[in-house]
MIVO-917697 format. One record per residue (C-alpha): residue number from 1; x, y, z; chain. Coordinates in Angstrom, 2 decimals. Example, Ala and Ser with C-alpha at 12.3 -4.5 7.8 and 13.67 -1.06 7.14 Angstrom:
2
<atom><i>1</i><xx>12.30</xx><yy>-4.50</yy><zz>7.80</zz><ch>A</ch></atom>
<atom><i>2</i><xx>13.67</xx><yy>-1.06</yy><zz>7.14</zz><ch>A</ch></atom>
//
This chain:
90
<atom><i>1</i><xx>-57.95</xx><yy>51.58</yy><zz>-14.30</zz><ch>A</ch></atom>
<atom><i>2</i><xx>-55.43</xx><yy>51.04</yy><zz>-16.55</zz><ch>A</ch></atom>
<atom><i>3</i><xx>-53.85</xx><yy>53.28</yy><zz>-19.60</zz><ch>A</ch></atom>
<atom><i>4</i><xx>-54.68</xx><yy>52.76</yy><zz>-23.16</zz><ch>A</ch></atom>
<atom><i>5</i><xx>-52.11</xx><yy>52.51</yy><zz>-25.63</zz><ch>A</ch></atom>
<atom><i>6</i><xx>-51.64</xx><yy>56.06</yy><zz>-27.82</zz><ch>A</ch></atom>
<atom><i>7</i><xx>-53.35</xx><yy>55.92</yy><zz>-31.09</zz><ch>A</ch></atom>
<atom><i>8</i><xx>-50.90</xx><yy>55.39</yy><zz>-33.97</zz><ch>A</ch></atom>
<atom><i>9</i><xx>-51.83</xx><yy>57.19</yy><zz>-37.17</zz><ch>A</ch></atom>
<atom><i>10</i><xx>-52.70</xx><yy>55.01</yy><zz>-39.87</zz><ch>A</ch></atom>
<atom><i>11</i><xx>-51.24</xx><yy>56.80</yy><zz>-42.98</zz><ch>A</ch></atom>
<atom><i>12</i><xx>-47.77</xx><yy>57.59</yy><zz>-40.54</zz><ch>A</ch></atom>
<atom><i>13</i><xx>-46.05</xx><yy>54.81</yy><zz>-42.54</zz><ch>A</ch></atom>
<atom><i>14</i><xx>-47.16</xx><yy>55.16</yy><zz>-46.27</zz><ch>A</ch></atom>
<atom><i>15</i><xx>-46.11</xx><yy>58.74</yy><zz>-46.14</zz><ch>A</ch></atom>
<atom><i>16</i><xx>-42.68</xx><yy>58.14</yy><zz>-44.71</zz><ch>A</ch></atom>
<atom><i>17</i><xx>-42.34</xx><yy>55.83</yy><zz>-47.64</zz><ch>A</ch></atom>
<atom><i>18</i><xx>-44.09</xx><yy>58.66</yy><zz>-50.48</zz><ch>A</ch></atom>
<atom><i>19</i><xx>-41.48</xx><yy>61.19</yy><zz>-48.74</zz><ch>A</ch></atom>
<atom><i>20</i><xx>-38.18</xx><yy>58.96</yy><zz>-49.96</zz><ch>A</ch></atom>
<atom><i>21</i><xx>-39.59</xx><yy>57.61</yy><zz>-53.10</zz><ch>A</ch></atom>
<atom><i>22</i><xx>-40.73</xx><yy>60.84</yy><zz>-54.42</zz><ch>A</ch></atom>
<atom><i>23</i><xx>-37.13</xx><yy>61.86</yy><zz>-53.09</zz><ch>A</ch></atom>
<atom><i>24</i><xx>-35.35</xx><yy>59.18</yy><zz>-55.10</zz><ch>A</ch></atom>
<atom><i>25</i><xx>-33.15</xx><yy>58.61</yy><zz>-52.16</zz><ch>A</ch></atom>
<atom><i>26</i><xx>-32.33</xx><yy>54.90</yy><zz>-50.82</zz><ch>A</ch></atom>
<atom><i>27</i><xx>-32.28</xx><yy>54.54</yy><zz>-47.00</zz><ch>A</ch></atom>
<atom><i>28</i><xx>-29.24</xx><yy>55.55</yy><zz>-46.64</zz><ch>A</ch></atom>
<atom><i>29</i><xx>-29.37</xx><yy>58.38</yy><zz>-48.54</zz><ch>A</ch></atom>
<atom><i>30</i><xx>-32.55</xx><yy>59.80</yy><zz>-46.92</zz><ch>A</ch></atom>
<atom><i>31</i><xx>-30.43</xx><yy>58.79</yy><zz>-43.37</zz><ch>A</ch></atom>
<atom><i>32</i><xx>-27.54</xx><yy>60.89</yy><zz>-44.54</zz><ch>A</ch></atom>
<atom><i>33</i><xx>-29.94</xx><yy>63.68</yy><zz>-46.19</zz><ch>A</ch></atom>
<atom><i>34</i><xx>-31.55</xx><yy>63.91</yy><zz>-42.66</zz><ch>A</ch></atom>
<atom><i>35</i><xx>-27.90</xx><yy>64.43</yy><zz>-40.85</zz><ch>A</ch></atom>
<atom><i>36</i><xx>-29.03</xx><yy>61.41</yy><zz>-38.92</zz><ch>A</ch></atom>
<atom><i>37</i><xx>-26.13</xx><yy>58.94</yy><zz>-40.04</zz><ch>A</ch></atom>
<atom><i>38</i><xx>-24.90</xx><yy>57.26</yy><zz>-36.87</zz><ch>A</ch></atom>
<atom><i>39</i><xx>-27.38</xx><yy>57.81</yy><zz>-35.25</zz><ch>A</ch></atom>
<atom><i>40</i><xx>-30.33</xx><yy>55.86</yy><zz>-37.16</zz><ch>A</ch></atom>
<atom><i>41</i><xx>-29.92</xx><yy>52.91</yy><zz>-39.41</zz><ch>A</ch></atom>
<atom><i>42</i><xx>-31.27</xx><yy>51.76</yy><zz>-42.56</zz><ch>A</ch></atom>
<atom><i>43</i><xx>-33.45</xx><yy>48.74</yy><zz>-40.42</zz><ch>A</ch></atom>
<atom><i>44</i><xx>-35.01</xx><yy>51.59</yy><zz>-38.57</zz><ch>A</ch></atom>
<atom><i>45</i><xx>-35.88</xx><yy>53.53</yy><zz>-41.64</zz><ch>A</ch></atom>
<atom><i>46</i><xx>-37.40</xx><yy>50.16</yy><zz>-43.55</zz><ch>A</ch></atom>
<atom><i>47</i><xx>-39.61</xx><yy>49.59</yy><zz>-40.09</zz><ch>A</ch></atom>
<atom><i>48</i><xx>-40.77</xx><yy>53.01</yy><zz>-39.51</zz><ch>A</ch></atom>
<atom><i>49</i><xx>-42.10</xx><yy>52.96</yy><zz>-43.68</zz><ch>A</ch></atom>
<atom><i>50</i><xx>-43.55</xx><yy>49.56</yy><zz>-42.84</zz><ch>A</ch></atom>
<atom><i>51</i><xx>-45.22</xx><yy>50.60</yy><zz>-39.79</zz><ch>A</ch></atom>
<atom><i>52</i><xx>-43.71</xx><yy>48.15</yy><zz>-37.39</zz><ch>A</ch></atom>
<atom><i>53</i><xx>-42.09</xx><yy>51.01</yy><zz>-35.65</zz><ch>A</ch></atom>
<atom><i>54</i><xx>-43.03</xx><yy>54.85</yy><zz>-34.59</zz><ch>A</ch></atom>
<atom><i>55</i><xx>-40.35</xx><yy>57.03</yy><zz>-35.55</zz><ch>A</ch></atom>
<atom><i>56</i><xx>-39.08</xx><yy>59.12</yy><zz>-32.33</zz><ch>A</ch></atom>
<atom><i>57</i><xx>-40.09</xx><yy>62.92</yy><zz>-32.90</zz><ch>A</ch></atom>
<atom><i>58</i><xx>-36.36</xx><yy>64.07</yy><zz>-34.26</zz><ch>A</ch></atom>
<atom><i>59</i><xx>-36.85</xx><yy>61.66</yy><zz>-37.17</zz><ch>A</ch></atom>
<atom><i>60</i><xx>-40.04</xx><yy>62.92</yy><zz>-37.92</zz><ch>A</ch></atom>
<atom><i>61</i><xx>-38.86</xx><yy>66.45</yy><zz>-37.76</zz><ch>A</ch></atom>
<atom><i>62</i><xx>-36.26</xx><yy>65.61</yy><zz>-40.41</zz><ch>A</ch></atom>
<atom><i>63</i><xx>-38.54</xx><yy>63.90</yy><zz>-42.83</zz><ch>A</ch></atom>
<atom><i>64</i><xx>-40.90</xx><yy>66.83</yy><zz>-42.16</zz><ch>A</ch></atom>
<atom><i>65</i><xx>-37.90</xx><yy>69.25</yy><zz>-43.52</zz><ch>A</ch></atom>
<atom><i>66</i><xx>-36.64</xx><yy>66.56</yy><zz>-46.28</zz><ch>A</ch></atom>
<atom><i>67</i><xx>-39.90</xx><yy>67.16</yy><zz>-48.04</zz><ch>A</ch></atom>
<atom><i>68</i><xx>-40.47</xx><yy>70.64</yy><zz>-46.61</zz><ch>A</ch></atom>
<atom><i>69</i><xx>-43.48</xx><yy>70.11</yy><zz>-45.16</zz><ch>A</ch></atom>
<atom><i>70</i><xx>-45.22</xx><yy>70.56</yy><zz>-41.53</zz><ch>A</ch></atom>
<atom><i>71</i><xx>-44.88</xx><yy>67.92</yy><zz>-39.15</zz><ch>A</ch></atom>
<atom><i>72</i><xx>-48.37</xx><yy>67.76</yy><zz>-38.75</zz><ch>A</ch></atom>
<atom><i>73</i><xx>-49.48</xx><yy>66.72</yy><zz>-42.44</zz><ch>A</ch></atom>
<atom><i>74</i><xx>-47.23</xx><yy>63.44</yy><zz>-41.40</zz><ch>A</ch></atom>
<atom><i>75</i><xx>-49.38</xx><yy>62.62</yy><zz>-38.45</zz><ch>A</ch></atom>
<atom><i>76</i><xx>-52.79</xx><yy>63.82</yy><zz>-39.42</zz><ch>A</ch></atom>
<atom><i>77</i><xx>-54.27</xx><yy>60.39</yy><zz>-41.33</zz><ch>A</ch></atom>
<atom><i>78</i><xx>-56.69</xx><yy>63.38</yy><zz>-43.30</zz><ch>A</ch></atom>
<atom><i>79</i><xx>-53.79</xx><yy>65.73</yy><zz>-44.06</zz><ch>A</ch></atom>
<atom><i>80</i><xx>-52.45</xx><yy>64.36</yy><zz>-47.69</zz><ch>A</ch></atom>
<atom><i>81</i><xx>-48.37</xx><yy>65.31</yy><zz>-48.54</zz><ch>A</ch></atom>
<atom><i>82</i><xx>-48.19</xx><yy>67.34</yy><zz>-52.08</zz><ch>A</ch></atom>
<atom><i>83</i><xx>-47.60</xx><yy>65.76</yy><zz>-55.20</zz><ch>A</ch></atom>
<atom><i>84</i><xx>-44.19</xx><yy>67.13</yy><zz>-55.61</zz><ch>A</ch></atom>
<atom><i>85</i><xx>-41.66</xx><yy>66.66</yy><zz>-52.99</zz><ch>A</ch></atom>
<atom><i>86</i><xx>-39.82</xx><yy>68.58</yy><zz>-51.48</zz><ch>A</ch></atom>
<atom><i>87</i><xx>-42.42</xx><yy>71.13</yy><zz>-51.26</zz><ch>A</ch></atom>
<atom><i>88</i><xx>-42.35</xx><yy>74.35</yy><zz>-52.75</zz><ch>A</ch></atom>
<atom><i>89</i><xx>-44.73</xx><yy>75.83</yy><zz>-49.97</zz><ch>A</ch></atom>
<atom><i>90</i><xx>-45.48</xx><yy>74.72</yy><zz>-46.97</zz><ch>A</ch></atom>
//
């Protein structure tokens, strides 16, 4: 019996994307807004909002405190980010 690949959630990607729009950061500037510079590029950042790539769980941390939200409305598919970014509440 073999193992079954994780399940990816769907909306991952399109709220990674929300997050650094509704930011008005470029890659770079959401890289260096995340303390992350060195250590993640901008190619990473463009696959991760494109969904060719999970994010490891540090990266999703940081977006999760970018917008000031809980890590889990970025992996639940039914959780939905706020309209305004960064949160006021989380």
């Amino acid at each position: 019996m073999g193992r079954r690949a994780l399940r990816k959630p769907k909306r991952l990607a399109r709220k990674l994307l929300q997050i650094r729009k509704k930011l008005g950061l470029s890659q770079n500037e959401l890289i260096d807004r995340m303390g992350l510079n060195g250590q993640l590029l901008r190619e990473e950042i463009s696959d991760f909002e494109r969904g060719k790539r999970l994010p490891p769980l540090v990266v999703l941390l940081e977006y999760a405190r970018a917008a000031n939200v809980y890590v889990d409305t970025l992996i639940d598919d039914e959780a939905t980010l706020p309209e305004q970014l960064p949160s006021r509440h989380r």
